[in-house]
LOLUMTOR-990185 format. One record per residue: residue in one letter; x, y, z of N, C-alpha, C in turn. Coordinates in nm, 2 decimals, padded with zeros to 4 digits, always signed. Layout:
REC   keba   n.east   n.north     n.up   ca.east   ca.north    ca.up   c.east   c.north     c.up
REC      A        X         Y        Z         X          Y        Z        X         Y        Z
...
end
This chain:
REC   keba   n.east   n.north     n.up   ca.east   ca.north    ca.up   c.east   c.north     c.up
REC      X   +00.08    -00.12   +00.00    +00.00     +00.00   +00.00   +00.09    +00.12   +00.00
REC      X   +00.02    +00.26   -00.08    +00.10     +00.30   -00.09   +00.07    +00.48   +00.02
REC      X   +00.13    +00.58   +00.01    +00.08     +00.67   +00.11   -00.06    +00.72   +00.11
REC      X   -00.08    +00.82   +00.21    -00.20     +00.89   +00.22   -00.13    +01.03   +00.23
REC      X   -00.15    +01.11   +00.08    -00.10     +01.22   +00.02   -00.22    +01.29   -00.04
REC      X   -00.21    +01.42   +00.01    -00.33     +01.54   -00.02   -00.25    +01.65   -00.13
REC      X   -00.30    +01.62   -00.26    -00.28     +01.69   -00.34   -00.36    +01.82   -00.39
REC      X   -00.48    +01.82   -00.34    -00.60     +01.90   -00.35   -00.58    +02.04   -00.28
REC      X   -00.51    +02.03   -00.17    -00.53     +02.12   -00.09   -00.47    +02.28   -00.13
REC      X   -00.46    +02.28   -00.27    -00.39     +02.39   -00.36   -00.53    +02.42   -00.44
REC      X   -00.65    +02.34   -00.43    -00.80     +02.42   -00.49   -00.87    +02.43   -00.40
REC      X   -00.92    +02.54   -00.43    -00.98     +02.61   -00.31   -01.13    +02.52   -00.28
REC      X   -01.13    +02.54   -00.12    -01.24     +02.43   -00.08   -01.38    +02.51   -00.12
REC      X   -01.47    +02.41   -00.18    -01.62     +02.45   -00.15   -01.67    +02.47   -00.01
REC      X   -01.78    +02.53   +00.00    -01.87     +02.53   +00.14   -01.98    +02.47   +00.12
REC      X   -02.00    +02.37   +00.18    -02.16     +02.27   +00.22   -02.20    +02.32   +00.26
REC      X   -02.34    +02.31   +00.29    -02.44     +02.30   +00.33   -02.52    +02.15   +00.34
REC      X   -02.47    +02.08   +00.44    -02.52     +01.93   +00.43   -02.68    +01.92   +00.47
REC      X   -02.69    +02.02   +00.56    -02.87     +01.99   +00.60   -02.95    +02.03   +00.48
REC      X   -02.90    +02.12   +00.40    -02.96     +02.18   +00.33   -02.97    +02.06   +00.18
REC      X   -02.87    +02.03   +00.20    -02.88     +01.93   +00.10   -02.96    +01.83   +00.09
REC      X   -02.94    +01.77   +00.24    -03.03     +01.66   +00.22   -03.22    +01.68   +00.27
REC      X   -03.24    +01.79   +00.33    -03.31     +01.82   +00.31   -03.40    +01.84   +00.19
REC      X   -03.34    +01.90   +00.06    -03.42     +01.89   -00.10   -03.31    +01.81   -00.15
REC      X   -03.28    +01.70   -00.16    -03.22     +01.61   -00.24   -03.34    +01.48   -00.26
REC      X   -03.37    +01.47   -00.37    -03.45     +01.39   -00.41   -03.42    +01.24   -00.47
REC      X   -03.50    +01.12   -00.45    -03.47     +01.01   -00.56   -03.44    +01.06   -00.68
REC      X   -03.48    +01.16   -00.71    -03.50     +01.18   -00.89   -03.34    +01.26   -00.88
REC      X   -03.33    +01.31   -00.80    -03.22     +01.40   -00.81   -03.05    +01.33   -00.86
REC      X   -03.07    +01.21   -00.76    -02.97     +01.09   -00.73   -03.02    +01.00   -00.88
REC      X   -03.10    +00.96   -00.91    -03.09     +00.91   -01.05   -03.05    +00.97   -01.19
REC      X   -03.10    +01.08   -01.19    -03.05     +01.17   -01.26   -02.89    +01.22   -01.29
REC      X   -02.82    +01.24   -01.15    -02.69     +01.22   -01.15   -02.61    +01.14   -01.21
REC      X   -02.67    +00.99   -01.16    -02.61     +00.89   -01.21   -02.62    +00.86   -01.36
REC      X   -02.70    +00.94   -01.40    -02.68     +00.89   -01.58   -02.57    +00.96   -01.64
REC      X   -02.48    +01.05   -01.52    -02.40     +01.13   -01.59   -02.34    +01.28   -01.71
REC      X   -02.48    +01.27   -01.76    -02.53     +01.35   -01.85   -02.51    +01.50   -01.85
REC      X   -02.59    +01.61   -01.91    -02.57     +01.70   -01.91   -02.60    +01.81   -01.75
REC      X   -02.71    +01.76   -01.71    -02.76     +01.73   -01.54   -02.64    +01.73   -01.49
REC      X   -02.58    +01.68   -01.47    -02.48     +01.64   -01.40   -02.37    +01.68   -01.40
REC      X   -02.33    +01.75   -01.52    -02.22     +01.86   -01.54   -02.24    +01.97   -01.50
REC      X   -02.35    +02.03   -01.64    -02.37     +02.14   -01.63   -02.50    +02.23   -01.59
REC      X   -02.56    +02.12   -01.55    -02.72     +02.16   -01.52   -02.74    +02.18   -01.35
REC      X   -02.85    +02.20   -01.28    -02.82     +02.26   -01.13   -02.77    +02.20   -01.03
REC      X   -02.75    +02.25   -00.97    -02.63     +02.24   -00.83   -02.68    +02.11   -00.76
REC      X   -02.81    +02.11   -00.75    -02.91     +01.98   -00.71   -02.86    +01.84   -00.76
REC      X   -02.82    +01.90   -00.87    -02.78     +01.70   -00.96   -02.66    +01.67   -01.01
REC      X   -02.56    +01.81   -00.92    -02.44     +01.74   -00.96   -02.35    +01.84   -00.93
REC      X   -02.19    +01.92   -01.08    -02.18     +02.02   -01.04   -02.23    +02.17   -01.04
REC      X   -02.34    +02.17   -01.10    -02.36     +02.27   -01.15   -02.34    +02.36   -01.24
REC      X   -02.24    +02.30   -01.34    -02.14     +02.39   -01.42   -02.00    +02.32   -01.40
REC      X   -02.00    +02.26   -01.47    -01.83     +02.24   -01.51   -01.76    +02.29   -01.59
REC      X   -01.68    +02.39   -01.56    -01.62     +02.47   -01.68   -01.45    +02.46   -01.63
REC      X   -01.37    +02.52   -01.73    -01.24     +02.53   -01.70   -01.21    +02.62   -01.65
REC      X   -01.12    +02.61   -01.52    -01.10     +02.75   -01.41   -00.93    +02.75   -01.44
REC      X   -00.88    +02.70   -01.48    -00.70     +02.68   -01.44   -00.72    +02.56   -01.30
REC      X   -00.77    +02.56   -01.23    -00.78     +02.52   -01.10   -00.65    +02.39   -01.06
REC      X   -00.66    +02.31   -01.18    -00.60     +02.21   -01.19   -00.43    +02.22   -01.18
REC      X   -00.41    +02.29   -01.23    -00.23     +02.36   -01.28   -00.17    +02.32   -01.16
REC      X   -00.19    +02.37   -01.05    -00.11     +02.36   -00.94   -00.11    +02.19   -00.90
REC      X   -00.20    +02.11   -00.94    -00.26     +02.03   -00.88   -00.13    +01.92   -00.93
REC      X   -00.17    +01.94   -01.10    -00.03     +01.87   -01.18   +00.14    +01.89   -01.18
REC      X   +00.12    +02.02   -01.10    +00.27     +02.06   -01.10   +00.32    +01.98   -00.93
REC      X   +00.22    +02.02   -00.83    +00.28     +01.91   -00.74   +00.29    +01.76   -00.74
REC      X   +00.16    +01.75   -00.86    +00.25     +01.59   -00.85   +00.32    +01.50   -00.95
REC      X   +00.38    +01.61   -01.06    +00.48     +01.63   -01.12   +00.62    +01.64   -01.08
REC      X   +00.59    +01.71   -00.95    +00.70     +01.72   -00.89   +00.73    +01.61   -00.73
REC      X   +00.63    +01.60   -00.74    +00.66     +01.45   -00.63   +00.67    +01.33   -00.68
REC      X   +00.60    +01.30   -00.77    +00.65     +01.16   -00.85   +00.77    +01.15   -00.92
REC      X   +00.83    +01.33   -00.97    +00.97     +01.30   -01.05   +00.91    +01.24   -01.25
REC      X   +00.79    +01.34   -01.27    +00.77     +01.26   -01.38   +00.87    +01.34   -01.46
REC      X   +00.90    +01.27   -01.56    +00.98     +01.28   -01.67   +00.91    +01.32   -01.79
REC      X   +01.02    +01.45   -01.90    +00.95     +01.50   -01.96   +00.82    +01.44   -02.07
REC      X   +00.87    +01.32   -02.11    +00.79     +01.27   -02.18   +00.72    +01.09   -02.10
REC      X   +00.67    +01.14   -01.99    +00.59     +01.07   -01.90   +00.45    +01.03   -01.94
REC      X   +00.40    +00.92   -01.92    +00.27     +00.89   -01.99   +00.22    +00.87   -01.88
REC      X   +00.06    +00.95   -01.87    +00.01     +00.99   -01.79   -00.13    +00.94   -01.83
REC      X   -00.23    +00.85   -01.71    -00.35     +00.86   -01.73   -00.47    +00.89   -01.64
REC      X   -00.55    +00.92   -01.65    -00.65     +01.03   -01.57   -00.78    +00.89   -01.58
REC      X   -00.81    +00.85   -01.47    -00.96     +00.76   -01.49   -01.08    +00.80   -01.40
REC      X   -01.16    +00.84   -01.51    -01.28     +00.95   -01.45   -01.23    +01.10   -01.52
REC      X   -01.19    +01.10   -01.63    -01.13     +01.21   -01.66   -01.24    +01.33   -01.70
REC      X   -01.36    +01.31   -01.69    -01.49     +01.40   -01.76   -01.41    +01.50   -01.87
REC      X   -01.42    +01.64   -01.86    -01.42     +01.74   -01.99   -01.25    +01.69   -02.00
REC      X   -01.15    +01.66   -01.94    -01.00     +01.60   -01.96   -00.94    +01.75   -01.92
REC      X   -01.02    +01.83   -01.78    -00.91     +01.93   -01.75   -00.79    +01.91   -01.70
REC      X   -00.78    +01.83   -01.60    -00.62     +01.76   -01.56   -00.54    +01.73   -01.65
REC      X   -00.63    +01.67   -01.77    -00.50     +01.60   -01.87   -00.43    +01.73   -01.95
REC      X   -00.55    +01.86   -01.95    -00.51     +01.95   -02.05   -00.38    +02.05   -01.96
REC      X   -00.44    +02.02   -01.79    -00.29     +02.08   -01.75   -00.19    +02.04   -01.73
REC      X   -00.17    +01.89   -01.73    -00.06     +01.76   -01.73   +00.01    +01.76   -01.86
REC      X   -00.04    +01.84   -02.00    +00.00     +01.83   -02.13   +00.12    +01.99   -02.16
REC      X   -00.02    +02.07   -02.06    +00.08     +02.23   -02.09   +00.21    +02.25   -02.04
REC      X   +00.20    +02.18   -01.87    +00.33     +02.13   -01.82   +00.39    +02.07   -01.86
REC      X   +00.37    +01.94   -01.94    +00.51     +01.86   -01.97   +00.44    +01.84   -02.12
REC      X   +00.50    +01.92   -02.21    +00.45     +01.90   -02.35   +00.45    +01.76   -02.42
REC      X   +00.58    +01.71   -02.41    +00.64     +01.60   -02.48   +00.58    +01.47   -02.39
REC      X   +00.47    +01.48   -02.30    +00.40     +01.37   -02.26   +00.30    +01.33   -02.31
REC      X   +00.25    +01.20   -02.30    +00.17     +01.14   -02.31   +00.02    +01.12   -02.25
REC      X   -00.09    +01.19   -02.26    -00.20     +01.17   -02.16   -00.32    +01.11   -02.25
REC      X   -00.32    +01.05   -02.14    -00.48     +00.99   -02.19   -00.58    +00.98   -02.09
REC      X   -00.71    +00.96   -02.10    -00.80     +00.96   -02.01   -00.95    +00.88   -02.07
REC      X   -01.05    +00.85   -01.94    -01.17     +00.77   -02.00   -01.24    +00.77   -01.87
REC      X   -01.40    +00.78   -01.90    -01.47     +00.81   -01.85   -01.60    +00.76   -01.88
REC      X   -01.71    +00.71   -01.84    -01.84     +00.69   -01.87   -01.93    +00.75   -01.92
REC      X   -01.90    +00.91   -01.91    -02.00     +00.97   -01.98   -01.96    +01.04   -02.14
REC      X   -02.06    +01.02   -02.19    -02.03     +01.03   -02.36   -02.08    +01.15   -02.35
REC      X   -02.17    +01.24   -02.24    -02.18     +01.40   -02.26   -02.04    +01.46   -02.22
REC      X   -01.96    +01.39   -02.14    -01.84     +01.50   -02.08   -01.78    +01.50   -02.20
REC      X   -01.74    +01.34   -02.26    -01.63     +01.34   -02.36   -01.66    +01.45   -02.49
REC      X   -01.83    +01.44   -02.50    -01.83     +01.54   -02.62   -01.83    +01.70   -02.58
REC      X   -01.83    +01.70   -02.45    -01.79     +01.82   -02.41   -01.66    +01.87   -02.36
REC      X   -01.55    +01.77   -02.40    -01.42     +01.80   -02.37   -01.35    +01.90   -02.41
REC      X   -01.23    +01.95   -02.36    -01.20     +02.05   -02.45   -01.13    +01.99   -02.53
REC      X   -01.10    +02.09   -02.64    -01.07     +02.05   -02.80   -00.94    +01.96   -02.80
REC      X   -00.87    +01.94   -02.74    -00.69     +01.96   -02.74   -00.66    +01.82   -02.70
REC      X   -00.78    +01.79   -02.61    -00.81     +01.67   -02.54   -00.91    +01.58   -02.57
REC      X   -00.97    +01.61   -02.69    -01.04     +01.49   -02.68   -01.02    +01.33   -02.79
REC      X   -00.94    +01.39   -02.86    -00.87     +01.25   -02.91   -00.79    +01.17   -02.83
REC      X   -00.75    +01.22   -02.70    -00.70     +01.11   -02.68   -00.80    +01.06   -02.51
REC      X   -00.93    +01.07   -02.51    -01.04     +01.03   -02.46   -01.09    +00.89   -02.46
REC      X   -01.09    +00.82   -02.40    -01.24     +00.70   -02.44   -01.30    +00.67   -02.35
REC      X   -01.46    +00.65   -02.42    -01.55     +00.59   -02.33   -01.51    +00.41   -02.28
REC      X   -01.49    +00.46   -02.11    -01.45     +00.35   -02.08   -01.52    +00.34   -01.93
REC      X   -01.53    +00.26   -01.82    -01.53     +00.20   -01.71   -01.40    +00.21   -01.61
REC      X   -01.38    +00.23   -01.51    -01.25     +00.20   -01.45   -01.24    +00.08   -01.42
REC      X   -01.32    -00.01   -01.37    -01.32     -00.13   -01.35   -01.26    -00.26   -01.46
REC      X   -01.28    -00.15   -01.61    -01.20     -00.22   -01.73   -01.20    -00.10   -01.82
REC      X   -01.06    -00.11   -01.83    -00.95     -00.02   -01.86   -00.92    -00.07   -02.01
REC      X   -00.93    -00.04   -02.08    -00.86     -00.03   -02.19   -00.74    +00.00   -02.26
REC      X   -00.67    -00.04   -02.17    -00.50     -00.01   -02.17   -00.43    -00.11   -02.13
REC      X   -00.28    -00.16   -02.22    -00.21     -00.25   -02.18   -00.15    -00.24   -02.04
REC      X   -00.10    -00.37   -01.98    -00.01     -00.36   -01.87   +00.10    -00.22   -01.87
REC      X   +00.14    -00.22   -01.77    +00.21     -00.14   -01.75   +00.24    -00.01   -01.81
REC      X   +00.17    +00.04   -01.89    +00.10     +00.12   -02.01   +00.20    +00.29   -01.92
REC      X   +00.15    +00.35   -01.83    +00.16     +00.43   -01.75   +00.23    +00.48   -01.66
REC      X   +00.31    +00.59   -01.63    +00.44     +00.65   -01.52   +00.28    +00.64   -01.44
REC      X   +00.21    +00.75   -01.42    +00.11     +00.80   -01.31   +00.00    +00.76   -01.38
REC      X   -00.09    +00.71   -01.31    -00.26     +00.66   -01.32   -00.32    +00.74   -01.21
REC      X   -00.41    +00.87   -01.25    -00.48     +00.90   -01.15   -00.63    +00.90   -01.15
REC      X   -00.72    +00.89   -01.03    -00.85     +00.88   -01.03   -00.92    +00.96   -00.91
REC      X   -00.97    +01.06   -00.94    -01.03     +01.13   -00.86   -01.16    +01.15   -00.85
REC      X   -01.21    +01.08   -00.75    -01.34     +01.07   -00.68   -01.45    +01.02   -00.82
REC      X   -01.37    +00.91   -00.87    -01.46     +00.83   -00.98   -01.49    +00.73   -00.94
REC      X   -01.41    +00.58   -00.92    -01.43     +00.47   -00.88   -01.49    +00.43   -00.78
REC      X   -01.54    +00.50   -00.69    -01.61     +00.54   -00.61   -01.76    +00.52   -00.63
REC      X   -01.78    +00.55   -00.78    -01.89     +00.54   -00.79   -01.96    +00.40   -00.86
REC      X   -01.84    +00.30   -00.87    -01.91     +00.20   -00.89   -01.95    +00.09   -00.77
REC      X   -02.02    +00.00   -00.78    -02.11     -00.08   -00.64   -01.93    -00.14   -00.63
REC      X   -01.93    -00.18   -00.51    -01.82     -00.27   -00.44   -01.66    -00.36   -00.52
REC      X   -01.78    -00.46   -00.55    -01.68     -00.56   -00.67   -01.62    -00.47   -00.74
REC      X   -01.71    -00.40   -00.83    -01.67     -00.32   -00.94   -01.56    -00.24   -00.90
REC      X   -01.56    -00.13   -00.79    -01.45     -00.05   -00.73   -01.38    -00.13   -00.70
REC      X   -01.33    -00.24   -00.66    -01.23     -00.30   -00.60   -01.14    -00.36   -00.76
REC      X   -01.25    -00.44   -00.82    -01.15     -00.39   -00.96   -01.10    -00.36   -01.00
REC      X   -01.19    -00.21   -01.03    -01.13     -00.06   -01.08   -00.99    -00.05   -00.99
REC      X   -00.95    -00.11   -00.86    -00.81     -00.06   -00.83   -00.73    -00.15   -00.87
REC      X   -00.78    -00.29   -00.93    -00.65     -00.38   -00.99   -00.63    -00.32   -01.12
REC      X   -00.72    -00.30   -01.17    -00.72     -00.24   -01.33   -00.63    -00.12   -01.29
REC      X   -00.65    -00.05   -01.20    -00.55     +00.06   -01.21   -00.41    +00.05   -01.17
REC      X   -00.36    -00.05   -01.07    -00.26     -00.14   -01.05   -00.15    -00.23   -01.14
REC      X   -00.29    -00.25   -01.24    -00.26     -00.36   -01.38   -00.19    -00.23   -01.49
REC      X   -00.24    -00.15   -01.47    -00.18     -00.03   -01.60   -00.08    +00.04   -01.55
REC      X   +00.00    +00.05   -01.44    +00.08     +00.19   -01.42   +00.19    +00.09   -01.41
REC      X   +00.31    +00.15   -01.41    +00.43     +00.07   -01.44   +00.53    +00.17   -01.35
REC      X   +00.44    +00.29   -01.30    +00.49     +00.32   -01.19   +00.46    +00.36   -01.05
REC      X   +00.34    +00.48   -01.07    +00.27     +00.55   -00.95   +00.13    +00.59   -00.97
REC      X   +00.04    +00.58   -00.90    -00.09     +00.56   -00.90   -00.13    +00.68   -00.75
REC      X   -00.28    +00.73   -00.80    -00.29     +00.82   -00.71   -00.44    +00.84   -00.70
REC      X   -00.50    +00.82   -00.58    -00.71     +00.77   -00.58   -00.73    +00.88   -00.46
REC      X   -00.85    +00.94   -00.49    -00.93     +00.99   -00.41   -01.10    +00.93   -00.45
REC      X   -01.14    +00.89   -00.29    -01.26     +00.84   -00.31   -01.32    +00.86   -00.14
REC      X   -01.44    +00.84   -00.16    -01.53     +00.89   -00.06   -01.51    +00.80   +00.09
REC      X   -01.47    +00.90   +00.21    -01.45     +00.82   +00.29   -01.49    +00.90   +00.43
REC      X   -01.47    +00.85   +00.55    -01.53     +00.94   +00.63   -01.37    +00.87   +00.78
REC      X   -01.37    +00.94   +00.88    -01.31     +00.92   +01.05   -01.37    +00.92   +01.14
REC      X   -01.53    +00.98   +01.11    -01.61     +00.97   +01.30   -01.76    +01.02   +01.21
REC      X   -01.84    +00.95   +01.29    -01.97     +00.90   +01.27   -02.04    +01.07   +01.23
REC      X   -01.99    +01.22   +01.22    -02.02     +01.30   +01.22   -02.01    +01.32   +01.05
REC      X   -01.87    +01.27   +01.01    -01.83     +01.29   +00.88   -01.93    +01.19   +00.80
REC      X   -01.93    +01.07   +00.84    -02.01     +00.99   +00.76   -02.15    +01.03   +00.76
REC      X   -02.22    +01.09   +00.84    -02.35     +01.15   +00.84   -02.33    +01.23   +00.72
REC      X   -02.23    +01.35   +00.71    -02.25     +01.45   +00.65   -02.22    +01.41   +00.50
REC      X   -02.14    +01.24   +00.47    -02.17     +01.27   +00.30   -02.28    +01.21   +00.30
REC      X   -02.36    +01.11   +00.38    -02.42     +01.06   +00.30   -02.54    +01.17   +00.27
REC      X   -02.52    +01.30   +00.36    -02.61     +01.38   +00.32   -02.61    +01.46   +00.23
REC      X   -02.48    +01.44   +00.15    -02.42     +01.53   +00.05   -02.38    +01.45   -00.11
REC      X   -02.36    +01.32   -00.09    -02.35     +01.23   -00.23   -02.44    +01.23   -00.29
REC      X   -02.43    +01.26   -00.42    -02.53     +01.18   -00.55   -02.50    +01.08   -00.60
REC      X   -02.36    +01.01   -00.62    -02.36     +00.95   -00.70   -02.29    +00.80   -00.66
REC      X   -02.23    +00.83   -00.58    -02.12     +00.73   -00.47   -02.22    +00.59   -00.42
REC      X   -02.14    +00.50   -00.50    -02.19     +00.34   -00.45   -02.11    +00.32   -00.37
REC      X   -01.97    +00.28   -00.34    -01.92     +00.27   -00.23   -01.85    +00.36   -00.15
REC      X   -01.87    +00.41   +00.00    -01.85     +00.48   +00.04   -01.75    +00.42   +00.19
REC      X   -01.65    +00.41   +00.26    -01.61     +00.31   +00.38   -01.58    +00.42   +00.45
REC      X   -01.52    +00.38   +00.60    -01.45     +00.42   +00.71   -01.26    +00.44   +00.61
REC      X   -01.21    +00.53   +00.62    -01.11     +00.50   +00.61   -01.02    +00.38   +00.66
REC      X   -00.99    +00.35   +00.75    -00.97     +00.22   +00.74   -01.00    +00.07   +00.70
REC      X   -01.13    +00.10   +00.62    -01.21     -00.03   +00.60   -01.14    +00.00   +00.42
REC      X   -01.06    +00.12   +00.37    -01.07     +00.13   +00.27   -00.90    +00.07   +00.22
REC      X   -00.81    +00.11   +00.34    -00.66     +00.05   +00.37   -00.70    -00.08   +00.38
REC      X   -00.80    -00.16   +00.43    -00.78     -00.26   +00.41   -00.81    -00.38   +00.27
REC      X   -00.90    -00.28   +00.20    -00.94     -00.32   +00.11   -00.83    -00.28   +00.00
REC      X   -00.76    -00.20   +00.00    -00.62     -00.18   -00.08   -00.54    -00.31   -00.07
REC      X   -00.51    -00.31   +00.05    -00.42     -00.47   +00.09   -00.50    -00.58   +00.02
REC      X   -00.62    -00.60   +00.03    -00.70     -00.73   -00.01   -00.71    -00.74   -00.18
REC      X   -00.72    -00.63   -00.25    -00.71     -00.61   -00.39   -00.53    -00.59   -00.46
REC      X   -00.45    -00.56   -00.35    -00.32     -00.53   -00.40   -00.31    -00.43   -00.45
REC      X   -00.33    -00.29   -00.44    -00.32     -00.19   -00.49   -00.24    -00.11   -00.43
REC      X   -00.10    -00.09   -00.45    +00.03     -00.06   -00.41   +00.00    +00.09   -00.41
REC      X   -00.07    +00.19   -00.46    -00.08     +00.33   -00.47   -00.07    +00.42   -00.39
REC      X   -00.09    +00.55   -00.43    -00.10     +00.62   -00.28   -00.27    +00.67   -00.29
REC      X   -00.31    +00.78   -00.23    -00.47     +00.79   -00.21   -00.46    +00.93   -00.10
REC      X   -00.61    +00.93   -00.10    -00.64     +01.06   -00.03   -00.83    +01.04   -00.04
REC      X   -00.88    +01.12   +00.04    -01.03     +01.13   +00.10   -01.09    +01.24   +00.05
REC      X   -01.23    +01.21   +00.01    -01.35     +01.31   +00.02   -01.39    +01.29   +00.11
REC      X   -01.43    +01.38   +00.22    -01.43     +01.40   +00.34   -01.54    +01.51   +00.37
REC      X   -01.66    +01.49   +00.43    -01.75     +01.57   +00.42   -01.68    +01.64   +00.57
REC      X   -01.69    +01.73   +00.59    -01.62     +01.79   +00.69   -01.64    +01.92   +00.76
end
């Protein structure tokens, strides 16, 4: 197993409102999410993000861990859950002569990717990956795999295991005290497995996924 490293902490946090959430959060709201669609990007705050557009936000995010992993200029790099492929687009401006790829389930994000990025896109699953062994320096996945039921997520981390040939990096939905766990489940739409952090290190050991990782954390 590999560390628990917070690379986020360079975009600036949102503010919840968990009562308020779950208060008007609806079945329909939560199905609707899950189809991934335009709702869900770009449509209200209720069913997803509200607007997914490009901020820069990501730049910092690639340059620290460009610079903790030691990627090399012409590093192949892949993003799983990559939606519009902003990371990959700041992972490309940073290190030109690399390689990025990315794949995602929704066929609205990919056609709404940006331009630069979307050939090298596919509609894929994380749980099966479309890429050879060892394919990858860095495999990252941020708060995607998460959203599939159990088996499926546990998978998705061999598959992500099975492609990198070097460093791997997961954020996925987790909680530390019975206050945190209240507060996503009053704040998820779309998250099928959600654990205790520790129930999640263990399940890394049980699947073999040597990576490092980090928490959504309702907080």
């Amino acid at each position: 197993m590999g560390q628990e490293i917070n690379f986020l902490d360079v975009v600036a946090k949102t503010i919840r409102d968990y009562d308020k959430r779950a208060n008007e959060k609806t079945d329909e709201d939560v199905r609707i999410a899950k189809e991934f669609g335009w709702e869900f990007f770009d449509g209200p705050r209720s069913q997803g993000y509200g607007g997914y557009v490009y901020d820069g936000r990501w730049k910092a995010v690639a340059e620290r861990m460009r610079d903790h992993y030691g990627l090399a200029p012409d590093a192949a790099i892949l993003d799983v859950g990559a939606a519009k492929g902003f990371l990959m687009h700041d992972f490309k401006e940073l290190l030109p002569d690399s390689t990025v790829k990315g794949c995602d389930v929704s066929e609205y994000a990919l056609e709404n990717a940006l331009e630069d990025m979307k050939p090298h896109l596919t509609i894929a699953s994380g749980h099966e990956l479309p890429y050879e062994d060892d394919s990858f320096d860095l495999v990252i996945s941020i708060n995607s795999i998460h959203n599939l039921p159990p088996d499926e997520c546990k998978q998705a981390l061999r598959e992500i295991q099975r492609v990198t040939r070097g460093d791997a990096w997961i954020t996925v939905d987790a909680w530390r005290n019975e206050e945190e766990k209240e507060n996503l489940f009053k704040w998820v739409l779309t998250a099928e497995t959600m654990m205790h952090v520790d129930d999640w290190r263990t399940v890394f050991d049980e699947v073999g996924y040597e990576g490092d990782y980090w928490w959504f954390i309702a907080d």
